[in-house]
Chimera marker file (.cmm) of the C-alpha trace (Angstrom):
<marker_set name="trace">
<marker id="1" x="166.449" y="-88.091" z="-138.457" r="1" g="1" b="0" radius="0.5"/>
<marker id="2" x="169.158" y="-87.075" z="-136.228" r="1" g="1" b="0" radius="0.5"/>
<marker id="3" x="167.478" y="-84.355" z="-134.195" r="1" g="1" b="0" radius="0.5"/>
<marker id="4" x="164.623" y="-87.324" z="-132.902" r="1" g="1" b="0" radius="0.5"/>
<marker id="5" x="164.064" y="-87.429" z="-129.248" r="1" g="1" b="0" radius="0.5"/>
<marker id="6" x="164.800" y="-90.396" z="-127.288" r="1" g="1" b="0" radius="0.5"/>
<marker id="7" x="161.091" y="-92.882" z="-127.154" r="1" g="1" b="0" radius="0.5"/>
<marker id="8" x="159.151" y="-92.123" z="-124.101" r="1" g="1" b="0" radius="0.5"/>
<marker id="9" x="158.986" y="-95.107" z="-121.515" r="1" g="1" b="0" radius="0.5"/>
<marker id="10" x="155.568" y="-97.351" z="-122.069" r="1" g="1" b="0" radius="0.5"/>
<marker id="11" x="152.370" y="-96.037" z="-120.168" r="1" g="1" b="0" radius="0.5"/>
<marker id="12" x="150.124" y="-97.844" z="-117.957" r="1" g="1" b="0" radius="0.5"/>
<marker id="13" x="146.655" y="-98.197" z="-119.115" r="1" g="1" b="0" radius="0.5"/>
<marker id="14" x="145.395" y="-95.784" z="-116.169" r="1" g="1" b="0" radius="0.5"/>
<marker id="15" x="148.211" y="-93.610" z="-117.251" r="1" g="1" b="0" radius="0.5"/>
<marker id="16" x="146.755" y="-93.478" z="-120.832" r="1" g="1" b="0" radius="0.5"/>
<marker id="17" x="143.203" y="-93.016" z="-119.739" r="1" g="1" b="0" radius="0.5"/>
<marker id="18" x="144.466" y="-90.023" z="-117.521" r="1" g="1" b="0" radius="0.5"/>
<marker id="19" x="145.724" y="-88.552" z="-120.372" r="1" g="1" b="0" radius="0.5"/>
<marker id="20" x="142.837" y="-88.903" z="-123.228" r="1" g="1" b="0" radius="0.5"/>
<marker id="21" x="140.504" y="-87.470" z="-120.723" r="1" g="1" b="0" radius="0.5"/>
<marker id="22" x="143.191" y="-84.287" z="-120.536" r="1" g="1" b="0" radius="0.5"/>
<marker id="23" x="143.029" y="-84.524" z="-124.253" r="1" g="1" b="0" radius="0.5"/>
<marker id="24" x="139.074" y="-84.364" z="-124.300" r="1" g="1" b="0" radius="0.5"/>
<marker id="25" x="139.594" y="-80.258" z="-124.416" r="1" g="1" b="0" radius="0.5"/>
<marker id="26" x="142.209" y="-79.827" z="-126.502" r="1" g="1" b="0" radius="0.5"/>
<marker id="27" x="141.875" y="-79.159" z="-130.386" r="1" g="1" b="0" radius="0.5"/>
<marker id="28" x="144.265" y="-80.907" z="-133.278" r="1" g="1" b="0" radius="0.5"/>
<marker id="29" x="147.142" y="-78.822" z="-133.441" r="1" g="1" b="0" radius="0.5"/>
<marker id="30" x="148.734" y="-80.993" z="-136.480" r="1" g="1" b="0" radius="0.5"/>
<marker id="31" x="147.379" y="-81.762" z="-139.713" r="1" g="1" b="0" radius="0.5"/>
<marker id="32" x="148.351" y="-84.133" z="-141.476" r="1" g="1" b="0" radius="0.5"/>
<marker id="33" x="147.104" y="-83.899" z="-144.852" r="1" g="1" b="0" radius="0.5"/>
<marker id="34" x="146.889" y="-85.615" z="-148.102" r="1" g="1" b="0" radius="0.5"/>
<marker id="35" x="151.035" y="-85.820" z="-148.671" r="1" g="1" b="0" radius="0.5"/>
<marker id="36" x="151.075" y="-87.760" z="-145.662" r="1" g="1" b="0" radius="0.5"/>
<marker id="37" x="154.068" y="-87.481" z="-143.216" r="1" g="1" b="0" radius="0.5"/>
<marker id="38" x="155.805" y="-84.808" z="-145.177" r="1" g="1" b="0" radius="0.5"/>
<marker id="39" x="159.238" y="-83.264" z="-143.676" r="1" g="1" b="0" radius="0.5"/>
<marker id="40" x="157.252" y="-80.264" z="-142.788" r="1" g="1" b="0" radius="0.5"/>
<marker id="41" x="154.375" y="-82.168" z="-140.972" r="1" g="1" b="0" radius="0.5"/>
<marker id="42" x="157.204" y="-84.040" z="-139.270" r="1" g="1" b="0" radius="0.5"/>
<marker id="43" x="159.146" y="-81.072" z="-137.738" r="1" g="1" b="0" radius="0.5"/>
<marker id="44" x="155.320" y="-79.146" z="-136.725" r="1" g="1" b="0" radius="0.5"/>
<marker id="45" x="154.891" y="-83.023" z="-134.852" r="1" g="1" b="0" radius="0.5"/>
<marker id="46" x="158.247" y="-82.501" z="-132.754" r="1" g="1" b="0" radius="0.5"/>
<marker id="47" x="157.863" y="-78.617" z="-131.952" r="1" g="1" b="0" radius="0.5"/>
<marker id="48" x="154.148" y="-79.262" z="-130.859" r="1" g="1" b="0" radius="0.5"/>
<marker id="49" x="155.727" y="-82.118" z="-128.581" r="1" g="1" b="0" radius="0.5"/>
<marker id="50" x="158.274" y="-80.130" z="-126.901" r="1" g="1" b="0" radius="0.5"/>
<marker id="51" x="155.856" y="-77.699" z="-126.165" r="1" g="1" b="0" radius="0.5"/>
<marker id="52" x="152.545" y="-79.580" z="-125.025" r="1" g="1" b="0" radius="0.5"/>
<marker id="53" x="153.790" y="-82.357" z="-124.184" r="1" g="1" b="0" radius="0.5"/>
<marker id="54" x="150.158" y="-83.700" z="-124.971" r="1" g="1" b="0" radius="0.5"/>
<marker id="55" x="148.998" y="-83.347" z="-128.427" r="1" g="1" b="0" radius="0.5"/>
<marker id="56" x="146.476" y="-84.226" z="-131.172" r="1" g="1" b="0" radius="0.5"/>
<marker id="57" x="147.206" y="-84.650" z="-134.817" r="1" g="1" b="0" radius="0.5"/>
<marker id="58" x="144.295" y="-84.742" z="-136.857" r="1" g="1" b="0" radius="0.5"/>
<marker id="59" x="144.800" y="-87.098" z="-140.360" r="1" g="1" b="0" radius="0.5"/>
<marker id="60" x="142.820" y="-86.377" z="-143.579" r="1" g="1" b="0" radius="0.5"/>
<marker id="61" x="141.706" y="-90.256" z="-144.757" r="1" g="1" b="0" radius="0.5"/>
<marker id="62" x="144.851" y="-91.891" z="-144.192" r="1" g="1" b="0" radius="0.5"/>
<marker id="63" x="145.172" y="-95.767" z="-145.961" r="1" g="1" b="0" radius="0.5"/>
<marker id="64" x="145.830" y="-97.363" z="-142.911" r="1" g="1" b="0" radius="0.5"/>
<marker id="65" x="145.475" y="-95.209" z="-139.800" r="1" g="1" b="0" radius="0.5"/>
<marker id="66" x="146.830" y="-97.515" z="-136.939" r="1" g="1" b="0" radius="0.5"/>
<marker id="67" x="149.800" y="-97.812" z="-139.154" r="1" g="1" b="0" radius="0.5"/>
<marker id="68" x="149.391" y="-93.624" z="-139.342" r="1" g="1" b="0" radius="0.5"/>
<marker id="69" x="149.186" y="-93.226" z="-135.923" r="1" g="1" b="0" radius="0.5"/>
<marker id="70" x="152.173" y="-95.746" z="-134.962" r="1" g="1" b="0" radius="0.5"/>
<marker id="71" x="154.177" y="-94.215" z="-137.080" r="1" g="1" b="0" radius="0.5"/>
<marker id="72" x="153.582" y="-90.665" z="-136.090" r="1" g="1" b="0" radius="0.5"/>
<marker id="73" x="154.110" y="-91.871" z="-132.232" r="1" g="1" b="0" radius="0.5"/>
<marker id="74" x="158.005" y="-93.353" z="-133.616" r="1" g="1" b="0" radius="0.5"/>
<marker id="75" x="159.135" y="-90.650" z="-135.602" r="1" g="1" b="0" radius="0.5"/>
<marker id="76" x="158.188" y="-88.342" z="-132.322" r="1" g="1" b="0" radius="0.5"/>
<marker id="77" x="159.695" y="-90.231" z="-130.284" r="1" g="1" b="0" radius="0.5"/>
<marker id="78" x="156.566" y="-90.109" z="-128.233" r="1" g="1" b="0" radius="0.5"/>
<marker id="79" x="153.384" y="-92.774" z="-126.806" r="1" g="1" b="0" radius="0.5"/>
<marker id="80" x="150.380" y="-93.259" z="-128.958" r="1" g="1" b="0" radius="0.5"/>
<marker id="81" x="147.829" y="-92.573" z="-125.997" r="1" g="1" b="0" radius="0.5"/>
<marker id="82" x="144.962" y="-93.017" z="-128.057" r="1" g="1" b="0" radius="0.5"/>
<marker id="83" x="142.856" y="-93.025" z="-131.981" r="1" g="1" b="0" radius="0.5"/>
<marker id="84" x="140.058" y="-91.723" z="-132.147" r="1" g="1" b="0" radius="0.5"/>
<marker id="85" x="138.592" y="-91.823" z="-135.851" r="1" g="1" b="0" radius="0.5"/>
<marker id="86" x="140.742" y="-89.974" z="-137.832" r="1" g="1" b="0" radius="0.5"/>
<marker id="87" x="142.546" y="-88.269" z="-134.482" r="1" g="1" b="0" radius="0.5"/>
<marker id="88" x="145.913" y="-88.993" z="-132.777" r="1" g="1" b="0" radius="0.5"/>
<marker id="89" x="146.616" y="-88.652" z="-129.379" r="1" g="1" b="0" radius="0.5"/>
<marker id="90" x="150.249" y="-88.512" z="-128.545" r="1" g="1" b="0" radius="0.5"/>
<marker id="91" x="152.068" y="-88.000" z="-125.005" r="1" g="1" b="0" radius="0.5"/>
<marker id="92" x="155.972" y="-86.869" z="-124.882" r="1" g="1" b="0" radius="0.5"/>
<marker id="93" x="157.682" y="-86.053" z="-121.463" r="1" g="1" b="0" radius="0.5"/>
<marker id="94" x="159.046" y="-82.751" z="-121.652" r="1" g="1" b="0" radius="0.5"/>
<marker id="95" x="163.359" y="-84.244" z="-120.519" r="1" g="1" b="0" radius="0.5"/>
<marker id="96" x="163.763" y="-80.895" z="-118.105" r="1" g="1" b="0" radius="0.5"/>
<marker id="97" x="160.346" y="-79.181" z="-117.317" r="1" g="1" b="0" radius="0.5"/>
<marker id="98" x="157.294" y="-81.741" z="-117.422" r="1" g="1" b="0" radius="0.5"/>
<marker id="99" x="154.180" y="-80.070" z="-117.481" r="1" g="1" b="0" radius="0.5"/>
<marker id="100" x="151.858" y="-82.918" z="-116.553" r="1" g="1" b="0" radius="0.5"/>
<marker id="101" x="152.472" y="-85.061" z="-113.747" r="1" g="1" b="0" radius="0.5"/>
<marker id="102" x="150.931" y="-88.421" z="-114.629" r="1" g="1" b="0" radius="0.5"/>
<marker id="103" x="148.972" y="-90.748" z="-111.809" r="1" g="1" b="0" radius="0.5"/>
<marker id="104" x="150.873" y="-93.473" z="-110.427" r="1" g="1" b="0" radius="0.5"/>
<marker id="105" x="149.550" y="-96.473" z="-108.337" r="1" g="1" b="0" radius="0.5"/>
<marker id="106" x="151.340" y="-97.736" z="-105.076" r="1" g="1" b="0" radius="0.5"/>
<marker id="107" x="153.577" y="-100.726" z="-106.304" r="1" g="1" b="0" radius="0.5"/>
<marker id="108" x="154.355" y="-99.582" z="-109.893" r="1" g="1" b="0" radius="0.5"/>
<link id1="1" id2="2" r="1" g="1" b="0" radius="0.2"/>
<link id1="2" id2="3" r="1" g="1" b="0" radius="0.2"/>
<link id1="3" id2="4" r="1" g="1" b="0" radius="0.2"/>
<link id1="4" id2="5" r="1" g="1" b="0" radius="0.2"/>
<link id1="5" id2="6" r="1" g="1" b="0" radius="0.2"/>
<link id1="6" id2="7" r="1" g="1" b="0" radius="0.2"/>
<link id1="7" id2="8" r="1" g="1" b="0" radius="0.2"/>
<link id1="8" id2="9" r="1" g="1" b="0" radius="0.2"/>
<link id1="9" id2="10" r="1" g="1" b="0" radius="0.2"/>
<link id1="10" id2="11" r="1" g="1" b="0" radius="0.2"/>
<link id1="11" id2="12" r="1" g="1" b="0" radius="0.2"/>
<link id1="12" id2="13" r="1" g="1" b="0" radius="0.2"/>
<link id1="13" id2="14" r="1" g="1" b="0" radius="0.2"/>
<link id1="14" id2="15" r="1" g="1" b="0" radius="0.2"/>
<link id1="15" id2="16" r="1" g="1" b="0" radius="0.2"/>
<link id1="16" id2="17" r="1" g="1" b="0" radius="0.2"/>
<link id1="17" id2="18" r="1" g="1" b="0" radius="0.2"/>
<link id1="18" id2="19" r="1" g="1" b="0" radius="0.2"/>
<link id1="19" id2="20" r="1" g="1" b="0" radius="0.2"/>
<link id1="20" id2="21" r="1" g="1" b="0" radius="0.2"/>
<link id1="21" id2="22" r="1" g="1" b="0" radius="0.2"/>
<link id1="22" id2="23" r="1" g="1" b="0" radius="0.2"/>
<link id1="23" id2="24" r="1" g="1" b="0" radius="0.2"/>
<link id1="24" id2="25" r="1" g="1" b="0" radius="0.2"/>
<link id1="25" id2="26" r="1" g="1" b="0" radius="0.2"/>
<link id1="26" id2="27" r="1" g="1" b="0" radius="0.2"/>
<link id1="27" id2="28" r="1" g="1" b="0" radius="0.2"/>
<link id1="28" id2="29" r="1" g="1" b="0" radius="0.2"/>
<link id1="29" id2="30" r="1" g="1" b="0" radius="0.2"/>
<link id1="30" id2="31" r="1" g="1" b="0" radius="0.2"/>
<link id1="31" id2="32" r="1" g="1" b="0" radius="0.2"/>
<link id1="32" id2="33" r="1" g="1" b="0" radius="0.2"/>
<link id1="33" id2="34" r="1" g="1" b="0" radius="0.2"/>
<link id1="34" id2="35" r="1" g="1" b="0" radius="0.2"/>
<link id1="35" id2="36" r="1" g="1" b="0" radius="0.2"/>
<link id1="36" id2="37" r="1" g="1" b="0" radius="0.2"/>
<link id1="37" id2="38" r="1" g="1" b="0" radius="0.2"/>
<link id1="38" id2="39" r="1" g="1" b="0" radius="0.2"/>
<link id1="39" id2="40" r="1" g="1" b="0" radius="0.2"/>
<link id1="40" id2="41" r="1" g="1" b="0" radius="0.2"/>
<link id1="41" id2="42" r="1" g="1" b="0" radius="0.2"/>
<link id1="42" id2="43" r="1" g="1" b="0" radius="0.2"/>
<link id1="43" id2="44" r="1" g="1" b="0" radius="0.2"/>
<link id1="44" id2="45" r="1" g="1" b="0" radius="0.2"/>
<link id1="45" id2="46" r="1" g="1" b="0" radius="0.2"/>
<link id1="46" id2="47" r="1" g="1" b="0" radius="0.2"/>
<link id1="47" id2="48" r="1" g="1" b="0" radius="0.2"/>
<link id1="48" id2="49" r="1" g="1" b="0" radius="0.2"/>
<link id1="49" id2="50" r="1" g="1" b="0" radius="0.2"/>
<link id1="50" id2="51" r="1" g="1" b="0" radius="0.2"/>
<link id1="51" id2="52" r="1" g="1" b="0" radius="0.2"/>
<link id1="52" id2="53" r="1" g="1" b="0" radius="0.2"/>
<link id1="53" id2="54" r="1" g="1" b="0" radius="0.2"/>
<link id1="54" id2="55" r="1" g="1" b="0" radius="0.2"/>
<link id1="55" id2="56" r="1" g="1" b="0" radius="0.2"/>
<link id1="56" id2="57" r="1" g="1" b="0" radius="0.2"/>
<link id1="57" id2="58" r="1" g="1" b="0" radius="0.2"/>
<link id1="58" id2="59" r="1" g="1" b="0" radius="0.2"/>
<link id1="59" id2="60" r="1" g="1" b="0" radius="0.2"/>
<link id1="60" id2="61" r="1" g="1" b="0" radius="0.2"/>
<link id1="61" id2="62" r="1" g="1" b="0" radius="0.2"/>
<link id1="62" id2="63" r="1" g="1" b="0" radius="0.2"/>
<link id1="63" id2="64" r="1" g="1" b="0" radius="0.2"/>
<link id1="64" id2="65" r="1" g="1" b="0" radius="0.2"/>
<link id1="65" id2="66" r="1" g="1" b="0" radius="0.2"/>
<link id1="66" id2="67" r="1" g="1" b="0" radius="0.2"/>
<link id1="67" id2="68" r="1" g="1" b="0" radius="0.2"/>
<link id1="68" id2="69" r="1" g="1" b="0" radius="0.2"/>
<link id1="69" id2="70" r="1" g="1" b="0" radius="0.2"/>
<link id1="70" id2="71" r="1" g="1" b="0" radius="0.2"/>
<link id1="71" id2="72" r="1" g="1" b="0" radius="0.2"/>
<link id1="72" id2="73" r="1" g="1" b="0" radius="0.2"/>
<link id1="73" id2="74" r="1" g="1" b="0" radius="0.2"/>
<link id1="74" id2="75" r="1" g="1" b="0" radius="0.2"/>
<link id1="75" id2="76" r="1" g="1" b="0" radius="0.2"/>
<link id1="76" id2="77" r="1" g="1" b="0" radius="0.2"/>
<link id1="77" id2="78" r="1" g="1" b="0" radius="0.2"/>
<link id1="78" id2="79" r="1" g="1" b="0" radius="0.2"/>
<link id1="79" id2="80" r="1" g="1" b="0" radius="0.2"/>
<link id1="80" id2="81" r="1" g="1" b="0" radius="0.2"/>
<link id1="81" id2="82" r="1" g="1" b="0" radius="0.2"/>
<link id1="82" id2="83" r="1" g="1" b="0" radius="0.2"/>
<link id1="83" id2="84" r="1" g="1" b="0" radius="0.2"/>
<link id1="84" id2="85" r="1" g="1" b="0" radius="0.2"/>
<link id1="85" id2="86" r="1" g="1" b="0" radius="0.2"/>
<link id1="86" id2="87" r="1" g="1" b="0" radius="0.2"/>
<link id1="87" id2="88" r="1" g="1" b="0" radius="0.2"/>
<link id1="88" id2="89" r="1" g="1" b="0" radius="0.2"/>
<link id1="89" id2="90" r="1" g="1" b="0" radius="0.2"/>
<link id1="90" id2="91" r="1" g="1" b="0" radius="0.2"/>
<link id1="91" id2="92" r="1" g="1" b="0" radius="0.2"/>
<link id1="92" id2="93" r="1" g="1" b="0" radius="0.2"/>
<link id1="93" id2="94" r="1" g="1" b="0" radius="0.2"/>
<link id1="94" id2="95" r="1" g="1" b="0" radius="0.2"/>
<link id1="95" id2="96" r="1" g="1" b="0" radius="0.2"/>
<link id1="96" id2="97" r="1" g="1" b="0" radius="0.2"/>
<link id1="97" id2="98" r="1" g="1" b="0" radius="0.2"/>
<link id1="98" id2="99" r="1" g="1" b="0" radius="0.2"/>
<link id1="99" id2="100" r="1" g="1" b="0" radius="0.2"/>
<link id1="100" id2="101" r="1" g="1" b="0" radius="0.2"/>
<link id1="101" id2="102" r="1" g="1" b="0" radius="0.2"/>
<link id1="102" id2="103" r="1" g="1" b="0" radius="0.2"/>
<link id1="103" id2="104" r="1" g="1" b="0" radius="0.2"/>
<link id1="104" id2="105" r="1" g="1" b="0" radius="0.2"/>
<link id1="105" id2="106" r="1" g="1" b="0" radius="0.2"/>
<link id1="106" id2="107" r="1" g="1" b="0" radius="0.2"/>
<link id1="107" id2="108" r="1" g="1" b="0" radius="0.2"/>
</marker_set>
């Protein structure tokens, strides 16, 4: 897929807990349904990115859904943050105008 952003930079595990607690209040805004990671699923996945920055994609009984998840996370170009039964919590740095600034630590 040409148009795929570049991979966000690992996380810290403070970093990630940060984030699931932001994602606590927020509602799935993909669904990925029972054709899997269709083109269409795949394109609502990068537009939801560029806009939130921090989403959830909720999966309808996937096979395997670590391998799901993962490869949602790739194909976004963005950091599996967290999976939460069926739900995928994914974090992508907007390049120009981040909307969340993430907690550092002195040293890192």
């Amino acid at each position: 897929m040409p148009d795929r952003p570049p991979a966000s930079p690992e996380l810290a595990g403070f970093q990630k807990r940060y984030l699931r607690s932001l994602a606590q209040r927020l509602e799935p805004i993909v669904w990925v349904g029972d054709d899997g990671l269709s083109e269409g699923v795949l394109r609502a996945l990068r537009e939801a990115l560029a806009v939130h920055e921090l989403v959830k994609v909720r999966m309808r009984a996937p096979s395997d859904k670590r391998a799901a998840a993962a490869e949602l996370a790739r194909v976004g170009g963005a950091v599996l943050v967290g999976l939460i039964g069926h739900t995928v919590i994914l974090y992508r740095r907007h390049p120009d105008e981040p909307k969340l600034e993430l907690p550092t630590r002195a040293g890192s």
